[in-house]
FINULUM-545439 format. One line per 4 residues: number of its first residue (from 1); their letters; for each residue x, y, z of C-alpha. Coordinates in nm, 4 decimals. Layout:
BEGIN
NUM> a> X/Y/Z; ...;
***
This chain:
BEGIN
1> xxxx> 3.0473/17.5694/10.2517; 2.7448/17.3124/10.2466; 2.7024/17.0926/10.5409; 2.6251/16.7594/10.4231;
5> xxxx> 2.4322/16.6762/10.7554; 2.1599/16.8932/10.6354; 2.2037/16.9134/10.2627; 1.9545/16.7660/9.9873;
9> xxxx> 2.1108/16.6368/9.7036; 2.0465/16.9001/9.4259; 2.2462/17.0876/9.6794; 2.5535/16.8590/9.6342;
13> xxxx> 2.5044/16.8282/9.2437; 2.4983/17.2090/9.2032; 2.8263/17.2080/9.4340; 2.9832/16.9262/9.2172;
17> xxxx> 2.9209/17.1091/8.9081; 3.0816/17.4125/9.0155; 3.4080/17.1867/9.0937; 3.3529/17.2084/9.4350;
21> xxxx> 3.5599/16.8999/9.6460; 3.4495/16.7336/9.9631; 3.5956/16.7321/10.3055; 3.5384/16.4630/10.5340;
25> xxxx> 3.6441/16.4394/10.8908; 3.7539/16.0764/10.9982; 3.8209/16.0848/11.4079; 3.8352/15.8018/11.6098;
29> xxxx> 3.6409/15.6699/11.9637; 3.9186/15.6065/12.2359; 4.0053/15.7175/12.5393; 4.1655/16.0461/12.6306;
33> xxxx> 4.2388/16.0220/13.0295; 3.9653/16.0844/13.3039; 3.8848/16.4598/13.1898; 3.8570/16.4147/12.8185;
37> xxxx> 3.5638/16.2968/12.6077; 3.6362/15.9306/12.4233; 3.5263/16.1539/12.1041; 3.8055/16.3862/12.1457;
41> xxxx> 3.9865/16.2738/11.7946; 3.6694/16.3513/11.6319; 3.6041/16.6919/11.7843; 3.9209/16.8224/11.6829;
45> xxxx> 3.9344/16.7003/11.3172; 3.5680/16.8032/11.2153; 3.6708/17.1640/11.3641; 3.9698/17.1820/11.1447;
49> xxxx> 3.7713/16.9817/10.8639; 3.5081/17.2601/10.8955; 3.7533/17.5625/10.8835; 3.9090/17.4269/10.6042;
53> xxxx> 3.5683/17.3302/10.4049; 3.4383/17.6776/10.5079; 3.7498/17.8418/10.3055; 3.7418/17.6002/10.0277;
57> xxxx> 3.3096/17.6290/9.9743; 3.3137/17.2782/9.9725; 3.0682/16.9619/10.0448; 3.1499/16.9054/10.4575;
61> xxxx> 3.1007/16.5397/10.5043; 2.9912/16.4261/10.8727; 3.2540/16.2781/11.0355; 3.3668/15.8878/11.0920;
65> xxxx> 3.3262/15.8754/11.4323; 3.5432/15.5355/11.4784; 3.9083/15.4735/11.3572; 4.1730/15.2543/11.3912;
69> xxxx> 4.2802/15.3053/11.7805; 4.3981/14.9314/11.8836; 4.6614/15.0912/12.0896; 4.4334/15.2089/12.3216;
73> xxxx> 4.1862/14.8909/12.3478; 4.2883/14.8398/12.7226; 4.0962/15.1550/12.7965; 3.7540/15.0970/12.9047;
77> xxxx> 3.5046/15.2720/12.5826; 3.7832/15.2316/12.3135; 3.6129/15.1286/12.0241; 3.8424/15.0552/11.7573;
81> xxxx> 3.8389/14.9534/11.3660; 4.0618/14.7262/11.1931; 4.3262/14.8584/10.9462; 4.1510/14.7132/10.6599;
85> xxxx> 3.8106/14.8205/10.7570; 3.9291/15.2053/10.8044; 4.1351/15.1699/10.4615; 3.7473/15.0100/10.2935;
89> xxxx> 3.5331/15.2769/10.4407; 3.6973/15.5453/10.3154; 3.7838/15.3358/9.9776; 3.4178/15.3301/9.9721;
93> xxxx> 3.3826/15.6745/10.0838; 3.5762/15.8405/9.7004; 3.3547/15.6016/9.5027; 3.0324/15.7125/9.5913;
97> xxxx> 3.1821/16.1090/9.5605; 3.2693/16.0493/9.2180; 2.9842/15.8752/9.1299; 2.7980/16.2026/9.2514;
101> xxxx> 3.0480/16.3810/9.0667; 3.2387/16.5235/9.3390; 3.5928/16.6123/9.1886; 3.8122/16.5511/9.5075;
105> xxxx> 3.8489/16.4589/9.8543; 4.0420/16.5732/10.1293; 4.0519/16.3878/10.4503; 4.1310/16.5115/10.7563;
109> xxxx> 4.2718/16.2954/10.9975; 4.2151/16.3265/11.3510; 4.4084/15.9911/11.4860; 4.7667/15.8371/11.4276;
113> xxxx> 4.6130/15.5387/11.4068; 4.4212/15.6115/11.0890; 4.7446/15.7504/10.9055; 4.8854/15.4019/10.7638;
117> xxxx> 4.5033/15.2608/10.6412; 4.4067/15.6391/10.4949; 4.7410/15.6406/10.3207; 4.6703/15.3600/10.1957;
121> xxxx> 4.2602/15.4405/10.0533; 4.3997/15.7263/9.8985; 4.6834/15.5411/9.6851; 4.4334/15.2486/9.5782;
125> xxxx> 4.1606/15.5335/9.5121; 4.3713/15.7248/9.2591; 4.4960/15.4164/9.1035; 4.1892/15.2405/9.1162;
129> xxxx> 3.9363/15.5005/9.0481; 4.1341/15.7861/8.9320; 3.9811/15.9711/9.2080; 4.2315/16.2552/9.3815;
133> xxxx> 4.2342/16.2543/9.7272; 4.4622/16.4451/10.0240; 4.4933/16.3964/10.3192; 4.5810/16.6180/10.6074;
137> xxxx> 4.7093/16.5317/10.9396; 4.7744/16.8668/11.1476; 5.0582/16.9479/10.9928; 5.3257/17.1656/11.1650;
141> xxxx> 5.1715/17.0642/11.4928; 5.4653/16.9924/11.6961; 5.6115/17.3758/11.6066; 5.3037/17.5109/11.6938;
145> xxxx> 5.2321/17.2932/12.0591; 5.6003/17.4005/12.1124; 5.5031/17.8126/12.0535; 5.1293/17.7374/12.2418;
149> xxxx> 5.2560/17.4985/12.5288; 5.3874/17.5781/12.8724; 5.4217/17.2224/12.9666; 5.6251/17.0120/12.7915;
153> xxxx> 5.5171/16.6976/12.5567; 5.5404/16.3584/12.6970; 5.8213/16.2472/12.4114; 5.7916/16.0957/12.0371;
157> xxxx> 5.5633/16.3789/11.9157; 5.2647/16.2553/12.1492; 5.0071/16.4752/12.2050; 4.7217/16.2884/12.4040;
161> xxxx> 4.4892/16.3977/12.6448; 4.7782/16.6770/12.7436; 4.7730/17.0506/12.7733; 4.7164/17.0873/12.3481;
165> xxxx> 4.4677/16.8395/12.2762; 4.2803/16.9695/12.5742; 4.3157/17.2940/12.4938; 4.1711/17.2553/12.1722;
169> xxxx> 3.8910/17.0594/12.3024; 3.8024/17.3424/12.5734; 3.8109/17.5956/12.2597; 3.5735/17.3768/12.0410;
173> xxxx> 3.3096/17.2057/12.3392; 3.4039/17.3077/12.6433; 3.1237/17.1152/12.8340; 3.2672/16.8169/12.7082;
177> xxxx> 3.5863/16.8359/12.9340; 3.6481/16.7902/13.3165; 3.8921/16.9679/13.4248; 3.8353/16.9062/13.7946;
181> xxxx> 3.9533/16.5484/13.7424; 4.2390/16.6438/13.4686; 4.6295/16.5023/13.5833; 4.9637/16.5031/13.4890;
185> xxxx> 5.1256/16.1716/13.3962; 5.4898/16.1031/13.1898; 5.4791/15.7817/13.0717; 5.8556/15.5899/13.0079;
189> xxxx> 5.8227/15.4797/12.6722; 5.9935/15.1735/12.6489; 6.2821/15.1410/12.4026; 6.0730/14.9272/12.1225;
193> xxxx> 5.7665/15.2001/12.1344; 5.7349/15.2429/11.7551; 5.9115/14.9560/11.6169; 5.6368/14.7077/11.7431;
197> xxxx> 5.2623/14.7360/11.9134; 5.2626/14.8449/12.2746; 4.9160/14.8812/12.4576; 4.9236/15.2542/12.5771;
201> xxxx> 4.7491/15.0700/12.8974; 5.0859/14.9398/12.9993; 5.2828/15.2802/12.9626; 4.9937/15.5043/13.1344;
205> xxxx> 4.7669/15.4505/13.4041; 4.5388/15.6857/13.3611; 4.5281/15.7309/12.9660; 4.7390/16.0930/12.9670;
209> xxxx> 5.0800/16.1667/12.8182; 5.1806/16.4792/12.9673; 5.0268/16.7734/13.1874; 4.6795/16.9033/13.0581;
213> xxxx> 4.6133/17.1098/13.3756; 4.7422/17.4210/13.2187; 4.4808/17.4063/12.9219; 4.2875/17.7020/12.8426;
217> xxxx> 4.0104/17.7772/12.5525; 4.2421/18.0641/12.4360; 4.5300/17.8359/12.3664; 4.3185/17.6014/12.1691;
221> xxxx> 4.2053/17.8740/11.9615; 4.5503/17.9434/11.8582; 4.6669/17.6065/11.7993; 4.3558/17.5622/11.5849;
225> xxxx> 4.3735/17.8645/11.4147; 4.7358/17.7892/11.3295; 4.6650/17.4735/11.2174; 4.4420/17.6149/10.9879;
229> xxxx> 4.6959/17.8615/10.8325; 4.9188/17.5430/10.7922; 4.6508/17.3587/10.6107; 4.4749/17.6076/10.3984;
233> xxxx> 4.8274/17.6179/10.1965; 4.8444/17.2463/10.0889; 4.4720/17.2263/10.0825; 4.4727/17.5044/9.8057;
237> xxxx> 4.7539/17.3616/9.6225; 4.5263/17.0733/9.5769; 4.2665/17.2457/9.4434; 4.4305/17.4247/9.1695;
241> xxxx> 4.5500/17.1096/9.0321; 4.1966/16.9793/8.9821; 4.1202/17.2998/8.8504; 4.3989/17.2692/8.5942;
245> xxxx> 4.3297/16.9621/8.5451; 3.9748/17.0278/8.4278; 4.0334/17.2779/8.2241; 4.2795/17.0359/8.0439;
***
C-alpha cells in the first residue's frame, strides 16, 4: 500500500505502472449524537478504505472529508455538499487518476447520503472517460450489526450514532468518543421516511437512532474486520477484470 498523504509522485507512477488502482475514502461532516465525533462517516470509511488498499497494494487517497448529509443540516456542525457537487468532485477525482495513469478506482463510501451522487460519478466516468470505477458501501452490514449487536437497530437499516457505528469508532479512535454523555433514543419514523426528505432533526432530538451505550472497541473490531472479508471479495473481482483487460 502507498499512502498518498505522504507519497511523491514517482511513487504513484511506479504504482500506476505496475497496474496498481487507487482507493479513496469519501466520508461526510455531520452530526452523530452528543458522544460521537461530526467526522464519524469519515473515520469509519478511511479504516475500511485502508484495509482494503493495504490488501490490494494500492495508491490510498486521503479522504473527502465532506459529503452530501442535507438530512442532517438541523444539527448544529453539519456541513453538507450538494448532490451535484459530491457527483463533480469525485467526477473530477477519476480524471486526474487516469491522467496519472492510475488504472481504477474504488470508492468507499462512508455516508448514505453520498450513494445516489457517487453512483452517479461512476456511470458518467466510465462512459465519459472510460475510466472503471467501484464503489463499496459496507456491504453485508446489516447481517453482520445483527451477529455483533446486542441492542437492536432503530428500523429501515439505520445505523447512526448507535451501538455499531460507535463501536467501530471506539475500535478505530477511541479518544474521539464520549461515552459518558452517550444515550439511547428510537426515533418513530414517520410513514413517508424514504419516499420524500425528512430532516433527521424532527425524528431525533438528540441526533441517535438506537442504543450506543453497549459499544465496545472489541465489537468494532469485528464488525470492521467483517466488513473487510465482505469487501475484499468484490474488491478483487474488480481487479482481475482490469487485469484481463490489460492484458487484452
Amino acid at each position: 500500500m502507498l499512502d498518498g498523504r505522504t507519497a511523491a509522485w514517482p511513487q504513484v507512477e511506479e504504482l500506476a505502472g505496475q497496474g496498481r488502482v487507487a482507493v479513496l475514502p469519501f466520508g461526510a461532516f455531520e452530526q452523530h449524537g452528543p458522544h460521537m465525533p461530526l467526522s464519524t462517516d469519515t473515520i469509519m470509511a478511511e479504516e475500511l478504505a485502508r484495509r482494503l488498499a493495504r490488501a490490494a497494494g494500492a495508491l490510498l487517497l486521503p479522504p473527502v472529508h465532506y459529503g452530501e448529509t442535507s438530512g442532517n443540516s438541523g444539527f448544529p456542525g453539519t456541513i453538507s455538499l450538494g448532490f451535484d457537487t459530491v457527483r463533480r468532485i469525485a467526477l473530477d477525482i477519476c480524471a486526474s487518476l487516469r491522467g496519472s495513469g492510475v488504472p481504477g478506482l474504488v470508492i468507499v463510501n462512508g455516508d448514505y447520503g453520498n450513494q445516489a451522487p457517487l453512483k452517479l460519478a461512476a456511470r458518467e466516468a466510465g462512459e465519459q472517460l472510460g475510466y472503471p470505477v467501484l464503489m463499496i458501501d459496507y456491504p453485508g452490514l446489516a447481517e453482520i450489526a445483527a451477529e455483533v449487536s446486542e441492542t437492536p437497530s432503530a428500523g429501515h437499516g439505520f445505523y447512526h450514532a448507535d451501538e455499531v457505528e460507535t463501536s467501530m469508532v471506539l475500535a478505530i479512535e477511541p479518544t474521539a468518543v464520549q461515552m459518558e454523555r452517550a444515550r439511547e433514543e428510537y426515533p418513530r419514523f414517520p410513514p413517508a421516511y424514504g419516499s420524500m426528505p425528512i430532516p433527521l432533526r424532527q425524528i431525533s432530538a438528540s441526533g441517535v437512532f438506537g442504543d450506543p451505550r453497549g459499544a465496545t472497541a472489541e465489537k468494532g473490531e469485528r464488525i470492521l474486520h467483517a466488513l473487510t472479508e465482505r469487501a475484499w471479495p468484490i474488491v478483487r473481482a474488480f481487479l482481475d477484470g482490469l487485469e484481463g483487460a490489460r492484458q487484452v
